[in-house]
Backbone as a ProteinNet text record, in pm:
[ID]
protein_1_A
[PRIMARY]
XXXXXXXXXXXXXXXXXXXXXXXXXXXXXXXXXXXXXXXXXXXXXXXXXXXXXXXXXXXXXXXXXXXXXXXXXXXXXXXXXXXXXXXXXXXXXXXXXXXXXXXXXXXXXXXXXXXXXXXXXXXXXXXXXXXXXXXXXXXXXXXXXXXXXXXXXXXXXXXXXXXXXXXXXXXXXXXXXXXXXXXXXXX
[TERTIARY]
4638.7	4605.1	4628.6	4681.5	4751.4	4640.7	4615.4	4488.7	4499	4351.4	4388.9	4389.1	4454.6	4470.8	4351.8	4276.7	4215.2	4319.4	4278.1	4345.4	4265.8	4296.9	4196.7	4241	4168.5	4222.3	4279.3	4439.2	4505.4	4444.9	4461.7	4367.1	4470	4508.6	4608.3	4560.2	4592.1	4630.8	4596.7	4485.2	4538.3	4519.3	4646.6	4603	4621.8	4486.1	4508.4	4485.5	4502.4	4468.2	4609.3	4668.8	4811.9	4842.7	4684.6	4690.2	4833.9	4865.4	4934.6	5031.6	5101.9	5227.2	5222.5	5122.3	5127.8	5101.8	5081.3	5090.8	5217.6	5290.5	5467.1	5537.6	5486.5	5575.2	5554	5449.4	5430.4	5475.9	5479.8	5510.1	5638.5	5717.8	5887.8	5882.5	5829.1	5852.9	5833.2	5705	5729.5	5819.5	5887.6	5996.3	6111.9	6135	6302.2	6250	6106.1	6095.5	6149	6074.5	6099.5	6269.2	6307.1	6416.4	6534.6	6503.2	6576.8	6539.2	6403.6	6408.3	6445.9	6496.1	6481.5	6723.4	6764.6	6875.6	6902.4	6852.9	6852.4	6812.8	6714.4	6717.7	6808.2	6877.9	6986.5	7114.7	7139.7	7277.9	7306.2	7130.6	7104.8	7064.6	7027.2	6956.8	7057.9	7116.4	7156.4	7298	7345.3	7429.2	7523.6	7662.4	7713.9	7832.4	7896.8	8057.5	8123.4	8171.1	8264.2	8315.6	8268.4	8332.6	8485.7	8506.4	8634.1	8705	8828.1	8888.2	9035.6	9017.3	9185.8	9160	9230.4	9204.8	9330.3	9328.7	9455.7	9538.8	9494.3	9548.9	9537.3	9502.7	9545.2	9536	9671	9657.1	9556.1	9480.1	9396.5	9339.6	9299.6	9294.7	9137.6	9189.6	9067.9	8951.6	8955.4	8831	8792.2	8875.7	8795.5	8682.6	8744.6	8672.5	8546.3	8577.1	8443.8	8336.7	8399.9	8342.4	8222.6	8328.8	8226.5	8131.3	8151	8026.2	7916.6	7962.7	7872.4	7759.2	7865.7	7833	7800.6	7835.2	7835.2	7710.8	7784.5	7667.9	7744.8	7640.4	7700.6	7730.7	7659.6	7690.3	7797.8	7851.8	8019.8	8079.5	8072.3	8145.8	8159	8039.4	8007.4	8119.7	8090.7	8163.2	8309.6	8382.1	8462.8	8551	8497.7	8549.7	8559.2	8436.5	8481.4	8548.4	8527.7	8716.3	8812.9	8834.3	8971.8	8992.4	8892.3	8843.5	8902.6	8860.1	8890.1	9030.9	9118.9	9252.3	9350.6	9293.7	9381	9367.2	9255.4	9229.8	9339.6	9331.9	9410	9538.1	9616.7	9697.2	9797.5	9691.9	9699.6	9718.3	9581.3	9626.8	9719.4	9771.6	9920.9	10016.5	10032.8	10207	10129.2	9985.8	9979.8	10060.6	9995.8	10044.3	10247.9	10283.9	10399.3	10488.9	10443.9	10466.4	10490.8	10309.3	10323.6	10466	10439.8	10559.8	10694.1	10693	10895.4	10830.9	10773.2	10728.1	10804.2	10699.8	10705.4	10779.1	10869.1	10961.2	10936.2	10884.4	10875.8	10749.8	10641.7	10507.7	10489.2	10593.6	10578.2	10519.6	10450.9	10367.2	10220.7	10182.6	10052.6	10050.4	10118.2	10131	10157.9	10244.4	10233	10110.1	10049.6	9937.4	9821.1	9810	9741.7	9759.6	9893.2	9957.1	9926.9	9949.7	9967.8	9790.6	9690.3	9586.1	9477.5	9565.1	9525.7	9586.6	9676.6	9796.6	9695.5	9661.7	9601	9486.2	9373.2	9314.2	9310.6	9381.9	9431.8	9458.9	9557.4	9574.9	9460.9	9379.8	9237.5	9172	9135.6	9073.1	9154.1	9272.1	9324.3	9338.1	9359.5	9324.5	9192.2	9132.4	8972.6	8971.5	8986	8958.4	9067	9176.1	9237.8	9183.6	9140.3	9056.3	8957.2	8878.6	8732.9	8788.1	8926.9	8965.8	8990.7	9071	9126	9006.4	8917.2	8772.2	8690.9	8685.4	8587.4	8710.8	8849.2	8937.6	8900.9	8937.7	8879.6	8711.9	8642.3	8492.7	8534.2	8565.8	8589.2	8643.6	8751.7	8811.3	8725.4	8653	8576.6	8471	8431.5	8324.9	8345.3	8475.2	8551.1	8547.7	8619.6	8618.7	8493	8418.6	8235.3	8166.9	8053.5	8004.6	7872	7855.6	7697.4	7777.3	7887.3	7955.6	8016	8031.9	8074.6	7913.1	7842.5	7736	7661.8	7696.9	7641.2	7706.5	7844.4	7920	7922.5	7833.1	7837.9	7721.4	7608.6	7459	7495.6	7578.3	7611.9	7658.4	7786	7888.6	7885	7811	7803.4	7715.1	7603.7	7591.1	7697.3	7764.1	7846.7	7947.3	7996.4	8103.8	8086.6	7966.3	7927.3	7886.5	7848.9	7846.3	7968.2	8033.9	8189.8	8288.4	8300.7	8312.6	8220.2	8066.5	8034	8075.5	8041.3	8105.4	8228.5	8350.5	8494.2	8464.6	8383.2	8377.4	8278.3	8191.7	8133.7	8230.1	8300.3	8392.1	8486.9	8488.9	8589.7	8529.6	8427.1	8337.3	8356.7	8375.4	8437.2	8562.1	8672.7	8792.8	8769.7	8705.3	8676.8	8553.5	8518.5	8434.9	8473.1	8589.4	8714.4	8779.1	8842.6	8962.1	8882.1	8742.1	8616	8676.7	8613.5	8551.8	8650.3	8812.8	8905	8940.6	8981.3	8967.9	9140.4	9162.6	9329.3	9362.1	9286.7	9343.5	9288.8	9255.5	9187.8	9295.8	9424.4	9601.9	9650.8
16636.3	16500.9	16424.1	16285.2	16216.9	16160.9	16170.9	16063	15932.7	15865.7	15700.1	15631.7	15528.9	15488.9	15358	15319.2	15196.4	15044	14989.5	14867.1	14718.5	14647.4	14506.7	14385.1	14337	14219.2	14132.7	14042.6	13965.8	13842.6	13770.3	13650	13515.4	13427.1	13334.9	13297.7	13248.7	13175.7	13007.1	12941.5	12804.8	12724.6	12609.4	12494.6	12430	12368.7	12227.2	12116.8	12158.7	12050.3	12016	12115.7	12160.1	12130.9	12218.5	12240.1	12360.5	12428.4	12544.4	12484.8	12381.7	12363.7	12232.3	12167.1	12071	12146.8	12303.3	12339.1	12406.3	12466.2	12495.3	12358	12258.8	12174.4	12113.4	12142.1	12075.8	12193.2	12332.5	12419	12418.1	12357.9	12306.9	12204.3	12108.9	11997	12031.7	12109.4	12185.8	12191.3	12287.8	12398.2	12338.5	12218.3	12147	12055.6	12027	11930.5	11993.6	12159.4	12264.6	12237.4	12285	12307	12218.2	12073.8	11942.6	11933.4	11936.6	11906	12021.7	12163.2	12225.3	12194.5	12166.3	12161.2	12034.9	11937.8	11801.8	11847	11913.9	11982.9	12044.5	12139	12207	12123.8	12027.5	11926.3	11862.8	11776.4	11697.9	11774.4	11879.5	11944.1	12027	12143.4	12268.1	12276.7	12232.7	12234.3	12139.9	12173.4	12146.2	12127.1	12004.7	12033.8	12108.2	12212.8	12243.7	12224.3	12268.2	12228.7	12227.5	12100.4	12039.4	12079	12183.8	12232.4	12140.8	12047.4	11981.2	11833.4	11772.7	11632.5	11520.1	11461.1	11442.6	11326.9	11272.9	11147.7	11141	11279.7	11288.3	11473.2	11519.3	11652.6	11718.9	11780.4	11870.5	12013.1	12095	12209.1	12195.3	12319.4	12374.6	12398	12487.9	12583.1	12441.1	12302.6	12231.5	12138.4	12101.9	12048	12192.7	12304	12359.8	12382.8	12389.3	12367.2	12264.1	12157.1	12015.7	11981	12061.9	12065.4	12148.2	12307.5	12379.4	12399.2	12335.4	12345.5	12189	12105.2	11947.1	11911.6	11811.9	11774.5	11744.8	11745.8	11730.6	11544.1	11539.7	11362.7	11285.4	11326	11350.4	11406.4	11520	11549	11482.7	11413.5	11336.7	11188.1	11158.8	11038.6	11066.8	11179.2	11248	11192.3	11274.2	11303.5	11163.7	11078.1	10942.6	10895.5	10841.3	10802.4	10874.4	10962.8	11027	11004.4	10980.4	10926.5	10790.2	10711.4	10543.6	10536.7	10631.1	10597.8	10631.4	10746.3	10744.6	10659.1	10606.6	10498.2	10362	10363.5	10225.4	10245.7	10373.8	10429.9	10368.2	10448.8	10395.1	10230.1	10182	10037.2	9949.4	9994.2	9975.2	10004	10110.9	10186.1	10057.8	10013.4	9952.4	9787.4	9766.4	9633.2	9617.9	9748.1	9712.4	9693.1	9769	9781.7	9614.3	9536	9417.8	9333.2	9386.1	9282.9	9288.3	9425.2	9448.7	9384.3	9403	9318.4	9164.9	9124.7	8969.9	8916.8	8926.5	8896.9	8762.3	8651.8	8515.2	8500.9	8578	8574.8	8665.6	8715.4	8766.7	8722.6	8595.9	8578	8607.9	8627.5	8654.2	8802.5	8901	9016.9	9061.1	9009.1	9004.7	8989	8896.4	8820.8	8953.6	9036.8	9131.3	9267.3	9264.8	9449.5	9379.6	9324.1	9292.9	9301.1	9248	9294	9403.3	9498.2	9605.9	9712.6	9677.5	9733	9807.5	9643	9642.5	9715.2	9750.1	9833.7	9910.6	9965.3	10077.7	10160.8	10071.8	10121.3	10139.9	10027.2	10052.5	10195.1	10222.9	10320.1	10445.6	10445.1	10564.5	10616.2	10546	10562.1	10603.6	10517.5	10632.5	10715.9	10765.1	10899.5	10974.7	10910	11030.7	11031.5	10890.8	10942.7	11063.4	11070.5	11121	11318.7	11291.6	11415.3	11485	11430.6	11458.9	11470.3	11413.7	11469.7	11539.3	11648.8	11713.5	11799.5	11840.3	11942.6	11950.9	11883.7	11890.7	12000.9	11925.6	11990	12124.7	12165.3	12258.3	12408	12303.3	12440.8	12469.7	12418.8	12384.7	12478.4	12461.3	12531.5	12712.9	12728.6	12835.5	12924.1	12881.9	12906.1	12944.3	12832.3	12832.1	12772.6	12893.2	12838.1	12704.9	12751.8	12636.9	12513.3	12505.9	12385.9	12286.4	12382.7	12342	12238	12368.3	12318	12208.6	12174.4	12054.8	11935	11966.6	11844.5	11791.7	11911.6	11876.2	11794.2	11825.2	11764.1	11560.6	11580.7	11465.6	11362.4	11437	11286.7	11329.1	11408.1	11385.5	11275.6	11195.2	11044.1	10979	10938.5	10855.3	10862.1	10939.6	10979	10965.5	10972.8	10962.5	10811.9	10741.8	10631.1	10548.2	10597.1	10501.8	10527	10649.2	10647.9	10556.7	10590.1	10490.3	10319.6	10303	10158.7	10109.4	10240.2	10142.5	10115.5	10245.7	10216	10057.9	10048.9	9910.3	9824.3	9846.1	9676.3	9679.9	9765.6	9709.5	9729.6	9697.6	9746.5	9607.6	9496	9413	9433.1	9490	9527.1	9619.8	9719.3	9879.9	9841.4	9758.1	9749.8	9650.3	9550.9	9460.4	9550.1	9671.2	9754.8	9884.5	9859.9	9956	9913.4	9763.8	9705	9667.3	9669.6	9608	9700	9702.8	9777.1	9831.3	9763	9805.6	9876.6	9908.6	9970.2	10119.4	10192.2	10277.6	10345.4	10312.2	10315.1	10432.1
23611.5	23629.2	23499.8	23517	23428.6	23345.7	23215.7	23137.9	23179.8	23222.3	23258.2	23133	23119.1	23068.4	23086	22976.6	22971.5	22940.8	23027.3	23052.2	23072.2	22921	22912.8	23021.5	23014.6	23151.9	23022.5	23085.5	22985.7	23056.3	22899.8	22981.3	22875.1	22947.3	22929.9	22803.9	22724.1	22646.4	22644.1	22655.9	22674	22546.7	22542.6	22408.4	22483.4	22507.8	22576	22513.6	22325.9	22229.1	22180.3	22204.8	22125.9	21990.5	21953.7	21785.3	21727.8	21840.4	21771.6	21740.4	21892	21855.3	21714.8	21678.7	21564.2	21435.1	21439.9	21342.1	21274.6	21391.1	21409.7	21354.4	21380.2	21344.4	21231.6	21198.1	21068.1	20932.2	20949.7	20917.5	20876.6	21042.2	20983.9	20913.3	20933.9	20823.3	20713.4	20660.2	20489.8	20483.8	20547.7	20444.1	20466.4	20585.7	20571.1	20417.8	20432.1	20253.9	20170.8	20135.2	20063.5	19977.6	20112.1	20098.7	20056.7	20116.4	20098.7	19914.6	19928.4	19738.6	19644.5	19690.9	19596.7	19599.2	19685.9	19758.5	19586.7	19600.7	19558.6	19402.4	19372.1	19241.4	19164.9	19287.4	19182.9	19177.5	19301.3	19259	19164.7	19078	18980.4	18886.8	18843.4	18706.5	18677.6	18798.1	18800.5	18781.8	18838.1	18881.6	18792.5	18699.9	18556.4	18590.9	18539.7	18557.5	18433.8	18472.8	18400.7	18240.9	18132.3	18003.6	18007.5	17968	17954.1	17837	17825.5	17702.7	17675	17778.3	17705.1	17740.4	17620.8	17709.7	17739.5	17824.7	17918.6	17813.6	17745.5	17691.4	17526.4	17468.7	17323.3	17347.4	17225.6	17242.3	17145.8	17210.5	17133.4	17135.2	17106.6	17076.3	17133.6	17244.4	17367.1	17249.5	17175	17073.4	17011.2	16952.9	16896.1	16957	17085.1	17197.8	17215.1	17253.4	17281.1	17144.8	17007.9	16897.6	16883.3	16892.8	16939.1	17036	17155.2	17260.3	17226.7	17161.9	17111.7	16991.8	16874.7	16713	16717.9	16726.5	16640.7	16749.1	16872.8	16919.1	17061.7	17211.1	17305.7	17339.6	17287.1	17268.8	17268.8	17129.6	17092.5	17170.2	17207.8	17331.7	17438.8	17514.1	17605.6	17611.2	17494	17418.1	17425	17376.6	17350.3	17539.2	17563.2	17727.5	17822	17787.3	17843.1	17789.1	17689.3	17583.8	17610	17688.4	17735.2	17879.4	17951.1	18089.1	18056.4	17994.2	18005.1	18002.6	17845.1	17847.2	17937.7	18049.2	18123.5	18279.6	18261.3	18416.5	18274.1	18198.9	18117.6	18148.4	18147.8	18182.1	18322.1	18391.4	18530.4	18598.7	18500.9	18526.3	18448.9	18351.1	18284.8	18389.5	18452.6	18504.5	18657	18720.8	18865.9	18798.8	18691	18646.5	18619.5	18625.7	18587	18724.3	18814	18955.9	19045.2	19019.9	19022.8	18958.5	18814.9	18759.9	18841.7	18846	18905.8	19063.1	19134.8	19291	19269	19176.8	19192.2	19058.3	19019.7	18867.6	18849	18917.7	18903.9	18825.8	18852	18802.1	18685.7	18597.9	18454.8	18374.2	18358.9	18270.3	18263.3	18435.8	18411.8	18429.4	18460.6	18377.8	18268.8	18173.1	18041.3	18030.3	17976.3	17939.9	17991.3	18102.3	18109.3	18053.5	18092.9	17998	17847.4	17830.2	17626.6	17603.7	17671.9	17643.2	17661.8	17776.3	17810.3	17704.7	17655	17593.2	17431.9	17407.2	17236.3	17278.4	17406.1	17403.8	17426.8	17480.2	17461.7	17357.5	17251.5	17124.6	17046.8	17053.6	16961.2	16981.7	17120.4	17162.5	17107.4	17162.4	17142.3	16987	16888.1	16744.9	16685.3	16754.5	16684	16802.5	16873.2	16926.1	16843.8	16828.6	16715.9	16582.9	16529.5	16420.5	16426	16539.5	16525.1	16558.2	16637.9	16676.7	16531.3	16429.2	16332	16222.8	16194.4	16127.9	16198.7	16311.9	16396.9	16348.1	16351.9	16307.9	16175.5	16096.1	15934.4	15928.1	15992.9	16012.3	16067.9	16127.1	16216.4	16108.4	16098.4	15977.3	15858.4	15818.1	15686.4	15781.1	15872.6	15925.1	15962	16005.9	15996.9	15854	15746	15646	15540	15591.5	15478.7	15587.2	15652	15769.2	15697.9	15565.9	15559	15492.2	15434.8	15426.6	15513.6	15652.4	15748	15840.7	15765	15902.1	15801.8	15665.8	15655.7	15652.6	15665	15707.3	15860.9	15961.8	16096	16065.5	16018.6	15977	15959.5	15849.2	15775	15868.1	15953.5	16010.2	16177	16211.9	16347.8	16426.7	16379.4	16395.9	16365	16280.2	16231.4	16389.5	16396.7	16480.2	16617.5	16638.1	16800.9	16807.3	16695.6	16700	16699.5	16647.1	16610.1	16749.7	16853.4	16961.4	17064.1	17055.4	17155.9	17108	16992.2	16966.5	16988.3	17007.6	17030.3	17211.3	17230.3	17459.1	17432.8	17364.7	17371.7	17328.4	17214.1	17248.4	17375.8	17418.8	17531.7	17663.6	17671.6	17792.1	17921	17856.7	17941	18033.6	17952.2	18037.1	18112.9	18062.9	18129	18278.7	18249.9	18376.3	18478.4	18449.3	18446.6	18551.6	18516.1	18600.1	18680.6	18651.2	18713.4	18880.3	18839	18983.7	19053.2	19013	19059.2	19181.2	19310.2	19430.2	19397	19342.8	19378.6	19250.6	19122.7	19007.4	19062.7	19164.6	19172.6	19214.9	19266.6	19327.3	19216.6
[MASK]
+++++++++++++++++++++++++++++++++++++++++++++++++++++++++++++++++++++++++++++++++++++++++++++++++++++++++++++++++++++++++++++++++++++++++++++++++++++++++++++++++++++++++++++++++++++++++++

């Protein structure tokens, strides 16, 4: 003879408040928060572009660029990389402006009158970034050679330098935000 088995009476289940299901759902709403802010955390904190070893619009040497992000200051670098950012959107809106000119050959003056002043800033800019490129090489080798001579000449002129970059993007911050907003220099 088979052992009986004891057997409880099942007895339903009722929410007739339907606390369970407002607690399931509120449960999901945590963790899509959870998850949405931790998502949103790592896009903005975490998450890094890429160190930049060349830069498109003066030639320079990958190790001095990562020198300068690592040893001097990221600032300068920062500085560094948008001043190479600006000259080549100037670039761009030089070769769109010339496009215009050959279009419409009757209206050469008011392209002149824009290339010739995009032109001179261009030049400005692009000279002190070669200045500042050409004293961060100086530093660099000096830093190579005699590391505490090096590292007190990084001490000394790395304000100077991050200042004299952000000041040439401030004088021309009119044009640069000029060919920002323009819908068609983006071509």
């Amino acid at each position: 003879m088979a052992p009986k088995l004891l057997h409880l009476p099942i007895r339903p289940v009722n929410n007739t408040s339907g606390g369970a299901v407002g607690i399931l759902i509120a449960m999901v709403l945590v963790l899509a928060l959870v998850g949405g802010g931790g998502f949103l955390a790592y896009n903005k904190y975490y998450k890094k572009e890429p160190l930049r070893s060349k830069l498109a619009s003066l030639k320079v040497k990958g190790e001095l660029i990562r020198f300068t992000h690592g040893q001097v200051s990221t600032a300068l670098y920062s500085n560094m990389v948008l001043l190479d950012d600006i000259l080549v959107m100037m670039d761009k809106e030089l070769d769109r402006l010339k496009r215009i000119g050959k279009k419409f050959p009757n209206q050469r003056v008011i392209v002149a009158t824009q290339t010739k002043e995009l032109t001179i800033a261009r030049e400005r800019l692009a000279k002190v970034l070669a200045d500042v490129s050409a004293r961060l090489e100086r530093m660099y080798v000096t830093w190579l050679v005699n590391r505490s001579e090096g590292t007190g000449q990084i001490r000394s002129q790395k304000g100077t330098l991050t200042r004299k970059l952000a000041d040439a993007i401030r004088g021309e911050v009119v044009l640069i935000s000029r060919i920002r907003t323009n819908p068609d220099a983006k071509s």
